[in-house]
N, C-alpha and C positions, 0 to 999 in steps of 0.2 A: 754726664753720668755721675751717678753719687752713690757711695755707699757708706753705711754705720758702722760703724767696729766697736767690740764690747770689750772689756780688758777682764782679765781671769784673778785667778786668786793673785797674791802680792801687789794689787793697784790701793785695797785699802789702808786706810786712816786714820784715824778720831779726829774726828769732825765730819765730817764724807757725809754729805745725802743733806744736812742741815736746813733749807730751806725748800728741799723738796719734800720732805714731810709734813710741812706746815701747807702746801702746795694740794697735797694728796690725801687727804685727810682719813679719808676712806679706804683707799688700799694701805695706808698705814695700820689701820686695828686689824683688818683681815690678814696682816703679813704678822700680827700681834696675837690673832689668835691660831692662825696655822703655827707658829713657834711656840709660842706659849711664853712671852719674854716681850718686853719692849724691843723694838726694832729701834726708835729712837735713840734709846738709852745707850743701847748697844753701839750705835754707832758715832754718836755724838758726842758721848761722855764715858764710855766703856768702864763703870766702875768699879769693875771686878776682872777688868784684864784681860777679857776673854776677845777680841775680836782676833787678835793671832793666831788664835785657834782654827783649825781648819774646820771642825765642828759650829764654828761661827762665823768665819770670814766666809764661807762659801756662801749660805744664806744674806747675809748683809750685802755680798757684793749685787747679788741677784735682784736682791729689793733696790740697792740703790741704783742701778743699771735700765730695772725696769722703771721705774718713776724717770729716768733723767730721758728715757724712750718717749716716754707717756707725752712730757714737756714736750719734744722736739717735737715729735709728731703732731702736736698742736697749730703750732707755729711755720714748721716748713716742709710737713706734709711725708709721703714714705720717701724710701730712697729706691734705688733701682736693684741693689744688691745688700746682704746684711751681712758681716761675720762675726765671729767670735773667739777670743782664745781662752782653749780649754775649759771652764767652768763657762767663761762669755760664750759659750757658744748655744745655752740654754734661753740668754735672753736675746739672742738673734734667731731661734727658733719662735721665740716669743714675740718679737716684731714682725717676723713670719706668718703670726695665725697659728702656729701647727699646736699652739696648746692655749691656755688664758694663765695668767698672770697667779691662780691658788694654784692651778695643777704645774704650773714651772718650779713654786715654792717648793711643792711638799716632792718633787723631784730631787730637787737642790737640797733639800733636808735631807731625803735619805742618800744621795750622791754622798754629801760631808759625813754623816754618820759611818756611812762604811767604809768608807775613807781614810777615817778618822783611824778606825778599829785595826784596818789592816796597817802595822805601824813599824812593819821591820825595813832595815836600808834606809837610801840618805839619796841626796842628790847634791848634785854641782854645776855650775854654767865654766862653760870652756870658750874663752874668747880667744879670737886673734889666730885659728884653726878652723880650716873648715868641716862639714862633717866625716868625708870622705879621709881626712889625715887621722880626724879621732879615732874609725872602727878603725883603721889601719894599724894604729899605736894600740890600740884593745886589744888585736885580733895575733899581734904580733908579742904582746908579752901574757897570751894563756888567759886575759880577766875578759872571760866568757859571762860574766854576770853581770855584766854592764849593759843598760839597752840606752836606746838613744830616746830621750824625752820629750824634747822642744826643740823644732830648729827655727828658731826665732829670726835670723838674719843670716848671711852667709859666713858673717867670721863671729858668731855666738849661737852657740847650741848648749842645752842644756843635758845631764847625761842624769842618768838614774838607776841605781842596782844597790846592791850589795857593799853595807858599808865600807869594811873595811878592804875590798875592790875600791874603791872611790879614793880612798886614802894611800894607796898604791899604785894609781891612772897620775893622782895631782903631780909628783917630780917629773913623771914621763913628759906629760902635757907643757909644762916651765922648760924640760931641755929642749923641747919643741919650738920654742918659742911663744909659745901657749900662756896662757894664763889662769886657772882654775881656781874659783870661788864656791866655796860650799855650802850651799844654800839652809837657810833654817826651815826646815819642813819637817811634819810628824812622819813622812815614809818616801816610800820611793813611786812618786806619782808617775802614771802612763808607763808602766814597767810590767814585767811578767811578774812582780813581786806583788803588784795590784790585782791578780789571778779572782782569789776570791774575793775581794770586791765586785769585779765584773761581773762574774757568775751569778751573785745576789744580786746585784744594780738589772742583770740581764731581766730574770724572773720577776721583779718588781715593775720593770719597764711592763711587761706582758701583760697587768690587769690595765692599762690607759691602750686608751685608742686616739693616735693622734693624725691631723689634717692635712694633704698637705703643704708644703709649703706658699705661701701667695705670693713671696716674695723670695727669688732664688738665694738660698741660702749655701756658701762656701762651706764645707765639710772638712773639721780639722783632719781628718784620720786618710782622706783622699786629695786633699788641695784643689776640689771641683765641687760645683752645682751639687747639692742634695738631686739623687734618685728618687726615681719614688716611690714609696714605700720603706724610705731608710732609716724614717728617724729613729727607732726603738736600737734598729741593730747597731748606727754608729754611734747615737749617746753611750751605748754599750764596750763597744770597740776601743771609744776612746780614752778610755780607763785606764786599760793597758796601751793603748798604739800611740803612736809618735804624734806631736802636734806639727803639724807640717805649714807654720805662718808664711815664712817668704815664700815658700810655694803658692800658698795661698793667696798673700799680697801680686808676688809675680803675676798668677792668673787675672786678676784683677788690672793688673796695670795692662796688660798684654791686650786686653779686651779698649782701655783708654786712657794712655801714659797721661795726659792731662786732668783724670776727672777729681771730683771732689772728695774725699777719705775723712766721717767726724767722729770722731771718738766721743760715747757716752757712755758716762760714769764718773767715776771719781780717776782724778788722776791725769798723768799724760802717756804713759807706759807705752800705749799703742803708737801715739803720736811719735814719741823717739822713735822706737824701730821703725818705726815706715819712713822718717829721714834717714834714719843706716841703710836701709833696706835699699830705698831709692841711692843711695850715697856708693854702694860697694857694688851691686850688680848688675849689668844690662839685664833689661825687661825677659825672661823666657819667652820662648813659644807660649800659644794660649793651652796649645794639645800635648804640653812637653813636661810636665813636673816629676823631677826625678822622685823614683821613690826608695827609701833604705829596704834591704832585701827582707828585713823581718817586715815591712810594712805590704810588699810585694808577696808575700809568702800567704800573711793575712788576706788583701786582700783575693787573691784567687784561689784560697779557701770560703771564702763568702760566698764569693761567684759560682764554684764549681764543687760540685759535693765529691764524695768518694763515687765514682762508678762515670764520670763524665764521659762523652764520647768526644776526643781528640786528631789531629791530624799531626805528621811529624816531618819534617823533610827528610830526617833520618831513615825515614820507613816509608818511600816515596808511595800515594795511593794509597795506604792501608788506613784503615777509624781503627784507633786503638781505644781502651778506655784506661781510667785510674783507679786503680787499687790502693792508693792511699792518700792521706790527705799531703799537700806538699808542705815540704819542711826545708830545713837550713841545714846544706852539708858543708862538712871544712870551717863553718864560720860564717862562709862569703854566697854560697852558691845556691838559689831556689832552686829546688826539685822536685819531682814525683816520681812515683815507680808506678809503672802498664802491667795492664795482664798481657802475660806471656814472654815477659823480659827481667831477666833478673838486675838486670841494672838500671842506675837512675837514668832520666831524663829530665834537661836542665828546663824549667819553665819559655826558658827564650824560643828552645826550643818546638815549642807547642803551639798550638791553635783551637779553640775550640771548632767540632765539625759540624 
């Protein structure tokens, strides 16, 4: 078994893509006139400083990602399985079929542009803790505006909200034993502060009609096989939702602790963490990926509109349904509230009927 992994924003460079451009001759002017910019230039010799831009790195990583695809594929054919982190997850839809290589760009275009725009809040990577210690330290000193980002490995996850929250987590985190680095980013990526990104990136996704996948593609926002019919909603999703890698990875390994994992693009980003990854946690279940309760919240809001009909063991026998969309009480706790009950009912609780 084999699968590709793409690496997201912070793998690129200057120099990155170099001899795949000269490789690609063709999808290099077309990636030159969807931008309106040398791609080359850009990545090669960055003469005006911009590839750190998230208005540029996102694009450039995409072109050089899809060219280093184009190559393998040449040579050693598909793989069995594709992922991506976070922006990677556009050119593992890509080697998937579900789009071609202009409509991935001018996606990736306006992905970074909105991106770009929505610019308030900061992030930070919190090593040497796991996620479950971090909300625990969040939830217990009141910094409600902090959401969980990336959980890249078991003892590194990245967090993202509200600046100066972030700058009041970092001592907690250190008496922890923790260690908190603050990441250079223009905002607070896969956060609620990404709101209206989403909502725009959502509407824009709505004019493409995409395929689907040919090749089972790992879903950052679920840690599982792309549905079908999903890609519009969770390129959307994952704006704001948590990037859930070791999940991801885990489900992968779980399916075959031996197979092959190659990283295309520039860099080795993926390559490290999948030896942490492998290094710090036995394999999961295949059917077990925990998930954070804003991710749980999200997802059976997707699933389950307002008005679901439900089962409860609480209310042995009876289909209730939901009166609301479910949400996050105390902090910690997914809920909804039934007609005919003034009080909450905990998600665990439930069933669809």
């Amino acid at each position: 078994m084999k699968t590709c992994l793409f690496p997201g924003q912070g793998s690129q460079a200057k120099g990155m893509g170099r001899h795949l451009f000269d490789r690609f001759p063709d999808l290099t002017a077309q990636a030159d006139q969807v931008l309106g910019y040398s791609i080359r230039e850009l990545c090669v010799d960055d003469p005006r400083q911009q590839l750190n831009q998230t208005l540029y790195t996102q694009p450039a990583i995409f072109v050089v990602s899809a060219l280093a695809w184009y190559e393998h594929l040449a040579s050693h054919g598909k793989p069995d399985f594709v992922a991506g982190h976070s922006l990677g997850e556009f050119n593992a839809l890509l080697a998937a079929e579900s789009f071609g290589f202009e409509t991935g760009l001018r996606l990736v275009r306006k992905r970074a542009e909105l991106m770009s725009e929505a610019a308030d809040g900061a992030m930070a990577a919190v090593l040497n803790l796991g996620a479950a210690d971090i909300e625990a330290i969040l939830r217990d000193h009141g910094l409600d505006q902090i959401d969980i980002a990336n959980l890249n490995a078991p003892s590194q996850t990245v967090i993202s909200g509200a600046r100066e929250q972030i700058a009041r987590a970092a001592p907690l985190f250190e008496t922890a034993n923790g260690h908190c680095i603050p990441l250079n980013t223009s905002g607070a990526f896969h956060s609620r502060f990404m709101e209206p990104a989403r909502q725009q990136f959502e509407a824009f996704l709505a004019s493409f009609d995409f395929r689907a996948p040919a090749i089972p593609v790992i879903a950052n926002v679920t840690a599982q096989p792309y549905q079908p019919g999903a890609v519009a909603a969770n390129l959307a999703r994952q704006i704001t939702g948590t990037v859930r890698w070791h999940e991801s990875i885990a489900y992968l390994l779980a399916l075959d602790p031996g197979q092959q994992m190659v990283e295309l693009g520039h860099g080795e980003v993926l390559t490290n963490l999948l030896k942490k990854i492998r290094s710090e946690r036995q394999v999961a279940p295949v059917s077990a990926p925990a998930a954070t309760v804003h991710e749980r919240v999200r997802d059976w809001n997707l699933r389950h509109p307002v008005g679901t009909r439900v089962r409860s063991a609480i209310v042995a026998g009876a289909v209730l349904a939901t009166r609301t969309e479910a949400v996050v009480l105390f902090q910690h706790r997914p809920a909804v509230y039934l007609d005919g009950y003034q009080g909450y009912f905990d998600l665990d609780e439930l069933q669809p009927a």
